[in-house]
N, C-alpha and C positions, 0 to 999 in steps of 0.2 A: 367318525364317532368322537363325541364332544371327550374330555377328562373327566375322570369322576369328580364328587363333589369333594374334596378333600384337600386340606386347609394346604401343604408343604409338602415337598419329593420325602422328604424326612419321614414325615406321617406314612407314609404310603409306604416307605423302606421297614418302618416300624410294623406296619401290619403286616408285611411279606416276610420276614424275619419271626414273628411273631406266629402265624399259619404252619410255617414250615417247623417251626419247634413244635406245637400243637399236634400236629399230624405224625409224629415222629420218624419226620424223615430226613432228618437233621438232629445229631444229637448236641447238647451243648457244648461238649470238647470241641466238634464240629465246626460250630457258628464262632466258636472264639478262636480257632484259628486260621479259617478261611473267609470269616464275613468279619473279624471285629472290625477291620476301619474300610468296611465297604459303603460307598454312600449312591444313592441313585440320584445320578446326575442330569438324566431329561428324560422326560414323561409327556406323551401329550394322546396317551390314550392308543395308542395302536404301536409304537417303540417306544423302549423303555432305552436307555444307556445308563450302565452298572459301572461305577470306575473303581477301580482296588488300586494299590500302592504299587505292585508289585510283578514282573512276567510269570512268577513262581504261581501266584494265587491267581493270575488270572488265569493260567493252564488249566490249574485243577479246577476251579470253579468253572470254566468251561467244557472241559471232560469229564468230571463229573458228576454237577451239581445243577448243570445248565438247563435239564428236563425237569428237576424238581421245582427251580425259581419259576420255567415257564406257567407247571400247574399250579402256584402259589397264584401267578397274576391272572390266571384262568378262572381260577374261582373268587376271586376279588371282583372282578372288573367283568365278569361272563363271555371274554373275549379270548383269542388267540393273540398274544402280545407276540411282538420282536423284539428281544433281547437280544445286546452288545456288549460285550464286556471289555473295558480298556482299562489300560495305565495311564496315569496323568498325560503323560508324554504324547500316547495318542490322544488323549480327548484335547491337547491343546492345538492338534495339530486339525482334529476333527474340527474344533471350535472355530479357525481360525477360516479353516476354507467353507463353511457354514456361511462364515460374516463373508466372505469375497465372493460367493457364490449360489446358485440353485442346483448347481451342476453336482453329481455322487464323488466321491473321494477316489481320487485314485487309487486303485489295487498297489499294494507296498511290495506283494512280490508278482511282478509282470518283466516280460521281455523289457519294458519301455525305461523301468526306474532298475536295469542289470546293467552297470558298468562293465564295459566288454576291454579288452585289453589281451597279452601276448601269449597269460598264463592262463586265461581261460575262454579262449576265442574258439578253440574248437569245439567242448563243450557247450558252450552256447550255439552254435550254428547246427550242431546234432540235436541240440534238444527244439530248436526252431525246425526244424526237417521232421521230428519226429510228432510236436503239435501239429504240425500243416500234412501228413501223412502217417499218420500210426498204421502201424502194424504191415508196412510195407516193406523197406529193405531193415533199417535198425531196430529189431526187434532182440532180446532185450537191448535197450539203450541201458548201458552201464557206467554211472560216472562214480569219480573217486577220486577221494586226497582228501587232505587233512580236514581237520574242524574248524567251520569257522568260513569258511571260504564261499559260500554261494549256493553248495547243492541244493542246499532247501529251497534255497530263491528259486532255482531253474525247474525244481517238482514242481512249485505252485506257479510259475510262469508255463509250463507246460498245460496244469491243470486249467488256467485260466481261457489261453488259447484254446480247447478241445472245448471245454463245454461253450464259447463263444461260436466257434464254427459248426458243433455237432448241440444244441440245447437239445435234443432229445436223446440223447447218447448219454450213458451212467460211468461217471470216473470217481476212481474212489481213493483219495493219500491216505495214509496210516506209518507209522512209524513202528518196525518191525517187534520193538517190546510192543504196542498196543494190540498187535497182530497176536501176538502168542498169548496176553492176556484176554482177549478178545477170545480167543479159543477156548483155552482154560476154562471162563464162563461158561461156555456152551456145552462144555464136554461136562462139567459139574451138574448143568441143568437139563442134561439128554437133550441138546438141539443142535447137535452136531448138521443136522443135514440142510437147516438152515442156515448154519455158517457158510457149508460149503457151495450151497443156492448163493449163499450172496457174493461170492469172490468168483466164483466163478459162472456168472455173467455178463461180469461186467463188461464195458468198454475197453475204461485205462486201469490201471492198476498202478497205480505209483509209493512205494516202498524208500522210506529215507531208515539209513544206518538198517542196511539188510544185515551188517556183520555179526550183529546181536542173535543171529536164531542159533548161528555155530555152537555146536554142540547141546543143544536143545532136541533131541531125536524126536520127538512127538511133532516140535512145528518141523522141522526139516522136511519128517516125513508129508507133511499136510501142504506145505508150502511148494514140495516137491508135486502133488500132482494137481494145486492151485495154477501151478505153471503149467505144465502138460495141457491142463483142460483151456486156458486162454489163448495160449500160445497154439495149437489144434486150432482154435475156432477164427486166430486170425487176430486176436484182439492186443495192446500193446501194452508191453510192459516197461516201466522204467524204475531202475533200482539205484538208490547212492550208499555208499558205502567210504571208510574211510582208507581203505588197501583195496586190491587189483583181489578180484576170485581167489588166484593162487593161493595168496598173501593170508588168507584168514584162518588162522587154527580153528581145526576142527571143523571144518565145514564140510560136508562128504563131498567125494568127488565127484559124483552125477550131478552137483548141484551148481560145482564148480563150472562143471563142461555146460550145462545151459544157459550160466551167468556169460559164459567167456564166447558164446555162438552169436551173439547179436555186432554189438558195438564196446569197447570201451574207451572211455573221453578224463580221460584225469583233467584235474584242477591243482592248480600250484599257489603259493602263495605271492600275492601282486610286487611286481615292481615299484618303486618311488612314486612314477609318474604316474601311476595307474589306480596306488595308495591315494595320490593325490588329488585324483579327479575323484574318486570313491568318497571322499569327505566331503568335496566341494559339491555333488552330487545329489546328499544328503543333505547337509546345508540347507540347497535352492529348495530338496524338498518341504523342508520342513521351513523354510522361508526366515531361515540364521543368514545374517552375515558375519562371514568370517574376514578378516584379514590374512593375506599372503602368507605374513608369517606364522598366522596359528595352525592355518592349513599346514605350511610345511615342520612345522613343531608334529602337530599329532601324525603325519604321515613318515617322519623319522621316530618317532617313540614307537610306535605299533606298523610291526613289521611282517605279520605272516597271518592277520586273521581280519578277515572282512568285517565281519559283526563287532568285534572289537572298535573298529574303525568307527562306523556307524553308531556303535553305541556310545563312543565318545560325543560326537554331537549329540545326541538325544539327551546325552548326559547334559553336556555344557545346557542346552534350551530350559531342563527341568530345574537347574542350581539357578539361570537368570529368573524365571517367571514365578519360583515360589519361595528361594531366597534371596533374590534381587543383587545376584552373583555377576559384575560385567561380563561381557563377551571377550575375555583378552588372555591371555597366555595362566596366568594364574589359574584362571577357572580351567582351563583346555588339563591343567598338571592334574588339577583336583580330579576330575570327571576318568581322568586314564585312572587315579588312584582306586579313585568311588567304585569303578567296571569290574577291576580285579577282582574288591573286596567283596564287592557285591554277587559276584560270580565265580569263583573258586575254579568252577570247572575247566574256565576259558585258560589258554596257552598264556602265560606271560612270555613280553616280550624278551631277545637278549639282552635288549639295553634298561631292562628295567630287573632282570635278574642279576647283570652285572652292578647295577645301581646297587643292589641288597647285597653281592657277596663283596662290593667295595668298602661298606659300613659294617659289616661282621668280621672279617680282618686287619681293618684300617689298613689295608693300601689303594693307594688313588685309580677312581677307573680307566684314567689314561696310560698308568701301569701296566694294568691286567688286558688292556690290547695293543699293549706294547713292546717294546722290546728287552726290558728290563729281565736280568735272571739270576737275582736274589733267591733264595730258599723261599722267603715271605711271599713277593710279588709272583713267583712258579706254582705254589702252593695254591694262592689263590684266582691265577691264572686255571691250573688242571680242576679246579672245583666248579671256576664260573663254568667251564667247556661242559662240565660233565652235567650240572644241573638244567644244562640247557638243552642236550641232546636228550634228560628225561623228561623235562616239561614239556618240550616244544615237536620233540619228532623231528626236526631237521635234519637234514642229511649233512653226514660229515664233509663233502663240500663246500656246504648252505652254512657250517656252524663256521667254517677254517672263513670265507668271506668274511663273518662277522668278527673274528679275531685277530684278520689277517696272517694266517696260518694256512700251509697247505692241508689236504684234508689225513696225510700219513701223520702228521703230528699233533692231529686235534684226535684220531686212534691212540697215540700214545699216552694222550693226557688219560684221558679217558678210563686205559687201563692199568696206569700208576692210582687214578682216584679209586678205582673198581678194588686193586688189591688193598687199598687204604682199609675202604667201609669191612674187609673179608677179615685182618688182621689187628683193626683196633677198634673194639667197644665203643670208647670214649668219640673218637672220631665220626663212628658212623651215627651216632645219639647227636652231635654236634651238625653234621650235614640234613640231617629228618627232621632238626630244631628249623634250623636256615629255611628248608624246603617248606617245611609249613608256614612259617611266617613268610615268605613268598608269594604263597596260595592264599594268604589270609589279608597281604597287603599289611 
């Protein structure tokens, strides 16, 4: 099918924008916060590519909004359009392997682009065993640990392998908040028994952050015999979560025992070496070179979260290509700054939280992991410890490494800062100030 006659992608974003106001299914709060700087980036009559600024708006504008755009190009064009929706970052990446090739992009979460290493090699090898065999010995496949680390890489590297070996076979990811509002719906609209037609048919069933339903008793109960009825028929399940079953309040304990009958595969946060293939990894994909030492800059700055990692390069490619930023240790400091700020949710690292509590009390950070024990440099020794066991989750092993501290004495810190925030006002106003400008970068 030729393109319509229509002068610029702009014209054409104009009219689609313009339908969907029309039709109101799209209010203008709407269009100005999830379409203002959306622009349609390639058109050639049968896909369309949508690029937004941001992962936040491309979520939603994917999950939400992505059946309304398609009928907008529907009755435009009197066709079934394919719609893409990306961030700069990907359409530079899309654009790039477009110009070097005919060949399709490669899948971003697949077995092939998982860096395997010491802290998550057995979850990898279970989720490879459980693509190439579902629903035979690992049933549920249960992995876990922190954020940030891979789970979701390994659900869609799962998901990709099943429907490659089985294409007639129906696998379905969902993320356990979608799951519960996804209900909600239905229960609102009496089609409860088509929810339940649809999950429980399926093939695979793959569940990221199952820990969300805990204490939810309506999905508990519904997810409770979602399982029953797949796991009966044979069919596979795979759940991530950021704690082990036991670990998660409020989760009932029948739900506990079917999570904990299959397999569980934790993931830890990576080694140095393993940090530093994960950046170089990225890199080659997105086809940056870096230098030895920017590799080993960002894989000592960011210490316990994959996506972090990886989104520092993505970071560094978007500062060179749109504000013509070198490739060199500068831009590497900016893009860890940019991640944080840009992402609130993500772990900051200890050496970038001790970088903050080094500037809010003016003592040096070679101080505060050191051996000095002044009132000052103590003070702000027990605060970095304490704000890093609440940002990061680290184990007080994991925090004493970083401080060189056994882990009885990074407990002690901990509870000299604890009775702090319980007995002075001012103090604890003073630590929630610190914390947020942390989280805010």
């Amino acid at each position: 099918m030729d393109p319509p006659n229509v002068k610029t992608y702009a014209d054409i974003w104009s009219s689609i924008l313009q339908l969907l106001s029309e039709k109101g299914q799209m209010t203008p709060v709407t269009l100005a916060t999830w379409f203002d700087d959306a622009v349609l980036q390639e058109f050639d009559g049968d896909r369309a590519v949508v690029m937004t600024t941001h992962d936040i708006k491309k979520d939603i504008i994917v999950r939400k909004y992505l059946g309304a755009l398609k009928d907008a190009f529907r009755e435009l064009f009197s066709a079934d359009i394919d719609i893409t929706v990306m961030t700069p970052e990907e359409y530079e990446v899309h654009a790039r392997k477009k110009q070097a090739s005919n060949e399709p992009a490669e899948e971003e979460f697949s077995f092939s682009t998982f860096v395997v290493g010491p802290s998550n090699k057995f979850a990898h090898a279970a989720a490879i065993a459980v693509a190439k065999n579902p629903a035979t010995t690992y049933n549920p496949l249960f992995i876990y640990g922190p954020s940030g680390l891979g789970k979701t890489h390994l659900l869609g590297a799962i998901a990709g392998e099943f429907k490659h070996a089985w294409p007639n076979r129906t696998a379905v990811y969902i993320t356990s908040e979608d799951f519960t509002n996804e209900m909600i719906s239905c229960i609102s609209r009496n089609r409860m028994q088509e929810f339940r037609d649809k999950y429980r048919a399926i093939d695979l069933l793959l569940v990221d952050d199952i820990q969300f339903i805990a204490g939810k008793d309506s999905t508990m109960e519904e997810f409770f015999h979602t399982f029953n009825a797949l796991d009966r028929n044979h069919k596979q399940i795979v759940l991530t979560s950021d704690r082990t079953p036991k670990e998660i309040p409020r989760l009932e304990e029948r739900l506990v025992s079917r999570f904990e009958m299959g397999l569980l595969a934790d993931v830890s946060p990576p080694d140095y070496e393993m940090r530093c293939a994960i950046v170089m990894a990225k890199a080659k994909h997105l086809r940056i070179d870096l230098l030895p030492e920017i590799v080993d800059f960002i894989a000592r700055k960011i210490t316990n979260n994959v996506r972090q990692l990886e989104g520092t390069v993505k970071k560094m490619m978007a500062l060179n290509i749109f504000m013509g930023a070198p490739i060199d240790l500068s831009t590497a400091e900016r893009a860890i700054e940019d991640i944080f700020r840009e992402n609130p949710g993500l772990n900051p690292t200890p050496a970038y939280i001790i970088s903050h509590v080094s500037a809010f009390f003016g003592v040096p950070e070679k101080d505060i992991v050191g051996q000095k024990r002044d009132a000052e440099t103590m003070q702000a020794r027990h605060v970095a410890i304490y704000i890093t066991r609440v940002m990061t989750g680290l184990s007080l092993q994991d925090i004493g490494d970083k401080f060189d501290r056994d882990h009885s004495t990074v407990r002690s810190s901990l509870a000299r800062t604890e009775e702090m925030l319980t007995t002075s006002a001012s103090f604890k106003t003073s630590i929630n100030n610190l914390i947020k400008t942390i989280r805010e970068g």
